[in-house]
N, C-alpha and C positions, 0 to 999 in steps of 0.2 A: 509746596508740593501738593499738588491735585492729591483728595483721598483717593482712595482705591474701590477700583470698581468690584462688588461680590455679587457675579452676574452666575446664575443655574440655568440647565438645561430646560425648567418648570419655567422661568424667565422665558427664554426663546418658546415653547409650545405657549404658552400666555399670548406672545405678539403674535404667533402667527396664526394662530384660533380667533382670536380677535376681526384678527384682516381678512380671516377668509369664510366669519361666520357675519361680519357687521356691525357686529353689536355683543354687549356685553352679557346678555340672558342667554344668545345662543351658543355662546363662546362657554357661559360656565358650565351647557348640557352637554358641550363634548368633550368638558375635559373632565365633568364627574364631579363637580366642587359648586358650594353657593355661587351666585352673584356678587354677594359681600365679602366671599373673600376673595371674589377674582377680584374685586373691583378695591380692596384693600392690596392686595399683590401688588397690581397696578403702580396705586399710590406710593408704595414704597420703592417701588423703583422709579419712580419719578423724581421720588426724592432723591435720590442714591444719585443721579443723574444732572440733575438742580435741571431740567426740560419735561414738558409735558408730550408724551409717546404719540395722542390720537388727539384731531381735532372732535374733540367732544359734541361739537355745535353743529356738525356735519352729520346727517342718516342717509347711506349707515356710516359708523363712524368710521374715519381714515386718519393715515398714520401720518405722524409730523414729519419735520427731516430726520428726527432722529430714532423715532419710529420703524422710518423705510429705512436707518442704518442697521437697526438691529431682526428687523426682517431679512434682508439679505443673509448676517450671518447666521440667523435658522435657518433660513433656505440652506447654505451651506453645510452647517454641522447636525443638525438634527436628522438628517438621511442617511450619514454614516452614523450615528448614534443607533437609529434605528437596527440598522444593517448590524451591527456588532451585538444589538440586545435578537436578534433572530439566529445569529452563530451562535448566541449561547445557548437561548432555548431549544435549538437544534441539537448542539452537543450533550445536555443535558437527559434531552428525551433519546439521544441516539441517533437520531436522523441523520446528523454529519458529524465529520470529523478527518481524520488523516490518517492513510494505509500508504506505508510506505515501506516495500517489501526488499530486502535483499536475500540475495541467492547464493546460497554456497554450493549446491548440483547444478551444474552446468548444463544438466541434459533437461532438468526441469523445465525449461521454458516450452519445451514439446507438450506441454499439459496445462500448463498453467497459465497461459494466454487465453484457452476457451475460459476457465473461469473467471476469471479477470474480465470477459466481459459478460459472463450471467453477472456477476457482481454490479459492476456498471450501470446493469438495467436496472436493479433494483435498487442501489445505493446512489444517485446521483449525485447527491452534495457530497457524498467520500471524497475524497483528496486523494489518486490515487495514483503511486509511482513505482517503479523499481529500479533496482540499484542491483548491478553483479557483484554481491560480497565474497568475490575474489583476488576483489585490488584495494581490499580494506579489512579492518577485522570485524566483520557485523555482526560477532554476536557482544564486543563491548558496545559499537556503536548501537544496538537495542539499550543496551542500561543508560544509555547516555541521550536516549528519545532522541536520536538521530534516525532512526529509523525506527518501524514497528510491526514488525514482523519479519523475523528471518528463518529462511526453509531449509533446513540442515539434517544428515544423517550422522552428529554424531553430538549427540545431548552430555551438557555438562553441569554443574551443581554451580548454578550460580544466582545468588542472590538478586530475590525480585523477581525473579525470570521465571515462568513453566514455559517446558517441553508438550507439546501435544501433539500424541501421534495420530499419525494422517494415515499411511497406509503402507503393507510391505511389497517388498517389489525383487525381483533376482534379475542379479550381473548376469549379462548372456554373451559367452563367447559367439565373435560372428565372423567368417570368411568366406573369401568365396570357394564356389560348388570344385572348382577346378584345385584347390588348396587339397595340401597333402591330408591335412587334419579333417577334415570334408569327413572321412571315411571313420571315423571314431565315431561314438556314442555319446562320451564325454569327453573334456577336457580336466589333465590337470595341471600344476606348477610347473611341471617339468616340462611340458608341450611347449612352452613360449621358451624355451631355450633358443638359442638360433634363428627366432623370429623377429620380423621386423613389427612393433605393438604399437599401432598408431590410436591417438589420447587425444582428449581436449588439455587444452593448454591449464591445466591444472597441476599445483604440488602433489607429490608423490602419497602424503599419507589423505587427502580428498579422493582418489582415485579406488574405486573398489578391487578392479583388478590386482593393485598393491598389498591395501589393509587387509585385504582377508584372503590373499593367496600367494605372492610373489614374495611380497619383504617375508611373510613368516615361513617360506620356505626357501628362502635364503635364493632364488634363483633368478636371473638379469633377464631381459631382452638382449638379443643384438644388437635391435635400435631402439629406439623411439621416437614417433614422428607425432608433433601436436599439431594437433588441427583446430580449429574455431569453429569453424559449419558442422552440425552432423552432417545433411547433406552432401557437404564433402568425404566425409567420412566414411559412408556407403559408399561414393561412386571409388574411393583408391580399393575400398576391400573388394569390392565388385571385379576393378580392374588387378587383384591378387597382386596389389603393393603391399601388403602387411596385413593385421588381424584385427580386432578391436574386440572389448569388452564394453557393452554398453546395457543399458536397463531396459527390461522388458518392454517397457511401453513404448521402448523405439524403434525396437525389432521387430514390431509388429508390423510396420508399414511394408517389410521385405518377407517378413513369415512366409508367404507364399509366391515369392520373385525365386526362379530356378535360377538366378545368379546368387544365389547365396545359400549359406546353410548356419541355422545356429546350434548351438549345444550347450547342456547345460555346463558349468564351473564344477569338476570333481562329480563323482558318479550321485551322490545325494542333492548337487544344486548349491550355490548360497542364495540365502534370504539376509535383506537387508530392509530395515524398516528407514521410514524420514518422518520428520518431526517437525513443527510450527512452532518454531520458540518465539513466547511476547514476552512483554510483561505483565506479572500478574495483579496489577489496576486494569487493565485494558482486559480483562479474562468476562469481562459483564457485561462488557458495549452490543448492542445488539448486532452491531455492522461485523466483528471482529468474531461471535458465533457463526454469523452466517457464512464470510468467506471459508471458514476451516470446513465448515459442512460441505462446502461444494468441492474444495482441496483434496477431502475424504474420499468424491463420488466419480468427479473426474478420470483420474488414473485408471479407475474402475472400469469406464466405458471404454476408455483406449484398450483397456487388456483385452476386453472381450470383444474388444470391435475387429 
């Protein structure tokens, strides 16, 4: 049985420093080492081999056949070697890495697409995706570094994980001008009795309209009509198909269209805060401070715009 070959990666940079410097004095000035022991290196792999790498006799010197076998696979493996020692020292200094965001507010994505691409411009090796954590449970999928970062209004105690809150924001009753409710100041539980309460296709206790009005006042819609588009969403309230409860920073874009009228939920308003749950090793990454900053500032601009 042939021994066994103990071929390192210091082996492949050796032959191909060699081949592309000529000779052995220039070859040890760029890899930082004597001449004597590149040129012992050498010898042991030659031995290791039972052939000689470079015709010696030849200036500058050049590689034998088995030489030019083991330069190829440098040529091959040393460029991803490379590439894998730059991900690290990227990940290490913070420069890259992986944001992969799921969404449990549905409406969020009205906000969170401009920052996503301030982000962009600044993080470019980030790895950056999203996932609707509506058809999955993404706050276990964060513990399980399936994702990292999930956007959620209702923070839980779960190990490894901080909550970090981003910004608050109120449910806004919205129909249209022509709607009976039009003519009230506020809205409250009892209003949506008999009304048709069109929803993004969300579970009951996701929905604000729900958790902090309807279930604890024990009162139904008529119907319920889910919809996927906000977009679509204004044009049925517009066209006085039904009513919706939606967040401020959506309402903005009709705040001042005479086909609509908003109000606030109960004569005081609800306030509802969201949160950036990671995990808390990912709480020091540079890339993962900075998206939450712009997450914070965002929303911001939409209200007052």
């Amino acid at each position: 049985m042939a021994a066994r070959l103990h071929l390192e990666f210091r082996h492949l940079r050796t032959i191909r420093a060699i081949h592309d410097c000529g000779g052995l004095a220039r070859a040890a000035e760029r890899l930082n080492i004597t001449q004597s022991a590149l040129s012992h290196q050498v010898k042991n792999l030659e031995e290791q081999i039972g052939m000689e790498l470079f015709v010696r006799r030849s200036k500058p010197m050049t590689l034998s056949a088995a030489g030019q076998r083991l330069l190829r696979l440098a040529n091959e493996v040393l460029p991803q070697v490379e590439a894998v020692e730059m991900d690290f020292d990227g990940l290490k200094t913070g420069r890259t890495g992986r944001l992969h965001i799921a969404i449990e507010c549905h409406a969020c994505f009205e906000w969170l697409f401009p920052v996503l691409e301030q982000f962009r411009r600044a993080w470019p090796d980030v790895d950056v995706d999203i996932r609707p954590g509506l058809q999955f449970q993404a706050l276990p999928a964060l513990q399980k570094e399936e994702v990292d970062l999930v956007v959620s209004s209702d923070p839980a105690d779960l190990a490894g994980v901080e909550f970090a809150p981003l910004f608050d924001y109120e449910p806004v009753f919205l129909a249209s001008a022509a709607h009976p409710l039009a003519a009230k100041d506020f809205v409250v539980a009892e209003d949506f009795a008999g009304q048709t309460l069109i929803t993004y296709p969300v579970e009951r206790p996701r929905l604000d309209i729900f958790s902090q009005l309807l279930t604890p006042a024990g009162v139904e819609p008529a119907a319920i009509r889910q919809v996927e588009l906000t977009a679509v969403i204004l044009l049925l309230v517009a066209s006085n198909r039904g009513v919706a409860v939606l967040p401020d920073w959506v309402v903005r874009e009709v705040r001042y269209n005479s086909d609509y009228v908003t109000r606030p939920l109960t004569e005081r308003g609800v306030t509802r805060r969201l949160y950036a749950a990671i995990r808390q090793t990912d709480a020091a990454k540079p890339f993962m401070s900075h998206v939450l900053r712009l997450m914070r500032t965002e929303p911001l601009k939409l209200q007052r715009g």
